[in-house]
C-alpha positions in Angstrom: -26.4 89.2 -48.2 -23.6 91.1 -46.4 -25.1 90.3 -43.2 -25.6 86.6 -43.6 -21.8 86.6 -44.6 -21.2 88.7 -41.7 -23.2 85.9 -39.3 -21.4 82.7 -40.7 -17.8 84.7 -40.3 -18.8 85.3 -36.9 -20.1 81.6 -36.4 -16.6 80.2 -37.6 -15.4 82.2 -35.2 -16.9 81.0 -32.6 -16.6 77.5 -33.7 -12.9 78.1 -33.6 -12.8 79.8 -30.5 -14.9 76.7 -29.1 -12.0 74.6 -30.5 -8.9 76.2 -28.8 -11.0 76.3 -25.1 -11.3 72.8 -25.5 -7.2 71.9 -25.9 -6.9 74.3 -23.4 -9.1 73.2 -21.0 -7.6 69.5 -21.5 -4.5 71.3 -20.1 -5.3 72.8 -17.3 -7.9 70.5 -15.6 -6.4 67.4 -16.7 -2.6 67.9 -15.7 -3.2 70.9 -13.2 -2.6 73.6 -15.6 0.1 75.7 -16.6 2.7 74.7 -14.4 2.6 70.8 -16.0 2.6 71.6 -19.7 4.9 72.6 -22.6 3.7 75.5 -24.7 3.8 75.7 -28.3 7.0 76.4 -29.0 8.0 73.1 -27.2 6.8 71.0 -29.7 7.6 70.4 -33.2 5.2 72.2 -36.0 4.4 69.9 -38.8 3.9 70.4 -42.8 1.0 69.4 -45.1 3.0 67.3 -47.8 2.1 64.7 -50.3 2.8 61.3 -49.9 4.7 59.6 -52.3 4.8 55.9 -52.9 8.2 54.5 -52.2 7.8 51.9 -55.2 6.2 53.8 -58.1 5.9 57.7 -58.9 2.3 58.4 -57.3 1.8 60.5 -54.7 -1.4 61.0 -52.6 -2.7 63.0 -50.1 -3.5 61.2 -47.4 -1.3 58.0 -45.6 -4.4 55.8 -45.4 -4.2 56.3 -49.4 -0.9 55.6 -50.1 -0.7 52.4 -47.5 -4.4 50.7 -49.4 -2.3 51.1 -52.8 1.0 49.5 -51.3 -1.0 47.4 -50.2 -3.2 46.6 -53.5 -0.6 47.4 -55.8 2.8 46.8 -54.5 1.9 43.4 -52.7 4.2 41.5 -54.6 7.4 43.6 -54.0 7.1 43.6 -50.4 9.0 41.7 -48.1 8.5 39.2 -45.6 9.2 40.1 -42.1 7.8 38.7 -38.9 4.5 40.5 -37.7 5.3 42.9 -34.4 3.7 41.6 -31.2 4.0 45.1 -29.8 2.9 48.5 -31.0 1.5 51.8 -29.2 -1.4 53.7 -30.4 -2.7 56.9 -28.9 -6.2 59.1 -28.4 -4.9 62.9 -29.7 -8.4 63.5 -28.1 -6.8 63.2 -24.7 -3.6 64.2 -25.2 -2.3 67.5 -23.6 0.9 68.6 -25.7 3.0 68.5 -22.5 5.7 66.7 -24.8 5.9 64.8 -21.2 6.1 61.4 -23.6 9.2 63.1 -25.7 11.3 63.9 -22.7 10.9 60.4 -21.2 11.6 58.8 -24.2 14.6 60.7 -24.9 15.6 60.4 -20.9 15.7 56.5 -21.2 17.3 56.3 -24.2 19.9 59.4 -24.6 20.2 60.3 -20.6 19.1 63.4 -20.7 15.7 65.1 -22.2 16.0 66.6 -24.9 12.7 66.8 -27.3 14.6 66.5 -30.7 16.3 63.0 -29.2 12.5 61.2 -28.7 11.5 58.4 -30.6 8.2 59.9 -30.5 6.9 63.5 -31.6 4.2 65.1 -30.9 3.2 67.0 -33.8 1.4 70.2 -33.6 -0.7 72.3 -36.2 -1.8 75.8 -35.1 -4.0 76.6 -38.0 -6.0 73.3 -37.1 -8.5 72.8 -35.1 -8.8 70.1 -32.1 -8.5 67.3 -32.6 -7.1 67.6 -35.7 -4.2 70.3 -34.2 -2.5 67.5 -32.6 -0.9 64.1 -34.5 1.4 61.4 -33.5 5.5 60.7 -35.2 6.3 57.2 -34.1 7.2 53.9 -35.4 3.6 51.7 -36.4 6.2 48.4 -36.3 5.0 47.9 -39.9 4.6 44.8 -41.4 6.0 46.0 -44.8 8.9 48.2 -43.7 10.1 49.8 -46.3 13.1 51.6 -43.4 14.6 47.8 -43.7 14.1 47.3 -47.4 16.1 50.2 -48.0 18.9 50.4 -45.8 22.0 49.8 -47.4 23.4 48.4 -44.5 20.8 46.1 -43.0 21.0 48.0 -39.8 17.5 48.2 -39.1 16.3 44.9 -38.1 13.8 42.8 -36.4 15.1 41.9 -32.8 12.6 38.4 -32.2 14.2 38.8 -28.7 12.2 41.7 -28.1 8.5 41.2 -29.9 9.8 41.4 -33.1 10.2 45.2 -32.9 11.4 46.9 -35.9 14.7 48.8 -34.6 18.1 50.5 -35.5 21.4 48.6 -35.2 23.5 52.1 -34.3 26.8 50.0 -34.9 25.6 49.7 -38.4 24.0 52.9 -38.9 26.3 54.8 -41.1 24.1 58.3 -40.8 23.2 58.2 -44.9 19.6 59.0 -44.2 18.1 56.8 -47.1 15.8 55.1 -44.2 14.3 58.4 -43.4 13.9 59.6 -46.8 11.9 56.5 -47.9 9.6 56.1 -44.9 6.1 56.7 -46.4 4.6 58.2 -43.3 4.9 61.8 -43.2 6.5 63.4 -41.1 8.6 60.7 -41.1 8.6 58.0 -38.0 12.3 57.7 -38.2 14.0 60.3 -36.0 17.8 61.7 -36.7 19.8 62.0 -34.1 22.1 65.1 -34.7 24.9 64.5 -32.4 25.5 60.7 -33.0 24.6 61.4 -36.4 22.3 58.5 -37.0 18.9 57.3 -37.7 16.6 56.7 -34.6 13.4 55.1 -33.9 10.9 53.4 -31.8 12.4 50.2 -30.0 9.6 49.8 -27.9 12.2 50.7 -25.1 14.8 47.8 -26.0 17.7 50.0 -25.6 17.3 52.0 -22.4 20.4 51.8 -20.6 19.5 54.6 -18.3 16.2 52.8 -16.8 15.6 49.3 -15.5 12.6 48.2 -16.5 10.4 45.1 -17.0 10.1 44.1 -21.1 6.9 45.6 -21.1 6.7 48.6 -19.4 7.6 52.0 -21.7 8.7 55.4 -20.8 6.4 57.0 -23.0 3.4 55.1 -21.5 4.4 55.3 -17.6 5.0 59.2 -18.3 2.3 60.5 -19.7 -0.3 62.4 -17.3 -3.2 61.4 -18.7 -2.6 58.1 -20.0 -3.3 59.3 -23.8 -0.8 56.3 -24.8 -1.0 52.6 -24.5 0.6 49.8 -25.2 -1.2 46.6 -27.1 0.1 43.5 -28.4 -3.0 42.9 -31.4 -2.0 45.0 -34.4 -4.3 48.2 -34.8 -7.4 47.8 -36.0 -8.3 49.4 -39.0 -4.8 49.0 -40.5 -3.3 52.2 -42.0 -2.4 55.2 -39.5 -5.9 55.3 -38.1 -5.5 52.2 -36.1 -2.9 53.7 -34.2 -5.4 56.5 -32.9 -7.9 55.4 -30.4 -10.3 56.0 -27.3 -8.4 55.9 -24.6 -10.7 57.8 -22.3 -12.9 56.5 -19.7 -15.8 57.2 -16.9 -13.2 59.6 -14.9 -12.8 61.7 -18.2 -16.2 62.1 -17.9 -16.3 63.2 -14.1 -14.0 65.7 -15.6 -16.7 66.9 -17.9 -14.9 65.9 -20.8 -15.9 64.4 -23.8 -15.6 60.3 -23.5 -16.7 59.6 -27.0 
């Protein structure tokens, strides 16, 4: 009996071991190694926490729960908003961790990079495995945002000029924090900016006064290395937060040796 315990330890091991080669490896073949990535410390660590609903007293334990029972049993006290004709989804499969998304994004919109400034995080779990060791913190352009519903101020609104995008008035923004505190994604998709003291978001790269662009081209999406984010126009499909992640890789993954399914 010892033994056998000895040989599945051993195996998990192994397994895990397997695991961390395989982020690594993404790393250094895909982005020419070392010298083009941020190591752990440069991105954020996030925390296994219940979800709670922001209309009753449930919580759950995953965010594909608690969005089917908004959806089931809350469908009635949500507003009407017009759908987003833009959102981003990712494949954590692909990505790197080079946080080369979060200093773009905060480039654009702040003028200088600074990882705590992006409207999008990358999220990262030591004590997970791959894929699960990497997530995604930015705005799904809900069609039920509960941000707007909550903000005292009606700062955060939908801009029709600019794909119906879900975004923060900053002139309005008063800094209480309510909009973070009821987002029901976890860690929240909300941002807080601690020098202007306000909330921050996803604008789909509306407000960029520190890049010229064309409407649909994003900082996030031009930056990244290995194009592990994209932009569509069709909401994701399942709905929840799993529609946001996706297969982004293709046949030159696969000339890499990678994994392309």
């Amino acid at each position: 009996m010892k033994e056998k315990k000895e040989v599945e330890v051993q195996e998990k091991d192994n397994r895990e071991g397997s695991e961390l080669t395989r982020r690594q490896l993404l790393k250094m073949v895909a982005v020419g190694g070392a010298a083009t990535t941020v190591g752990v410390s440069g991105c954020l660590e996030r925390e296994e926490v219940m979800q709670p609903c922001p209309y009753c007293d449930q919580e759950f334990e995953t965010e594909t729960a608690l969005r089917d029972h908004i959806e089931t049993e809350h469908a009635g006290e949500i507003s009407e908003y017009k759908k987003a004709k833009g959102y981003l989804v990712v494949d954590d499969e692909k990505c790197t961790e080079c946080c080369s998304c979060m200093l773009a994004c905060s480039l654009v919109h702040e003028g200088k990079s600074s990882l705590s400034n992006s409207r999008i995080q990358v999220l990262e779990d030591p004590f997970e495995g791959f894929p699960e060791d990497v997530t995604f913190g930015f705005c799904h352009q809900c069609d039920d945002p509960v941000c707007a519903d909550s903000c005292p101020e009606e700062a955060i609104i939908v801009d029709e000029d600019h794909m119906n995008v879900r975004r923060v008035d900053q002139e309005k923004c008063t800094g209480c924090g309510i909009c973070l505190e009821e987002c029901y994604y976890k860690p929240e998709n909300m941002v807080w900016n601690e020098e202007k003291q306000v909330a921050m978001k996803c604008d789909l790269c509306k407000n960029t006064p520190y890049w010229e662009h064309d409407k649909k081209e994003f900082a996030c999406v031009e930056a990244c290395p290995v194009n592990a984010i994209k932009f569509v126009e069709e909401p994701p499909s399942p709905s929840g937060p799993a529609g946001y992640y996706v297969n982004l890789r293709g046949e030159g993954w696969g000339e890499l040796d990678l994994p392309t399914d």
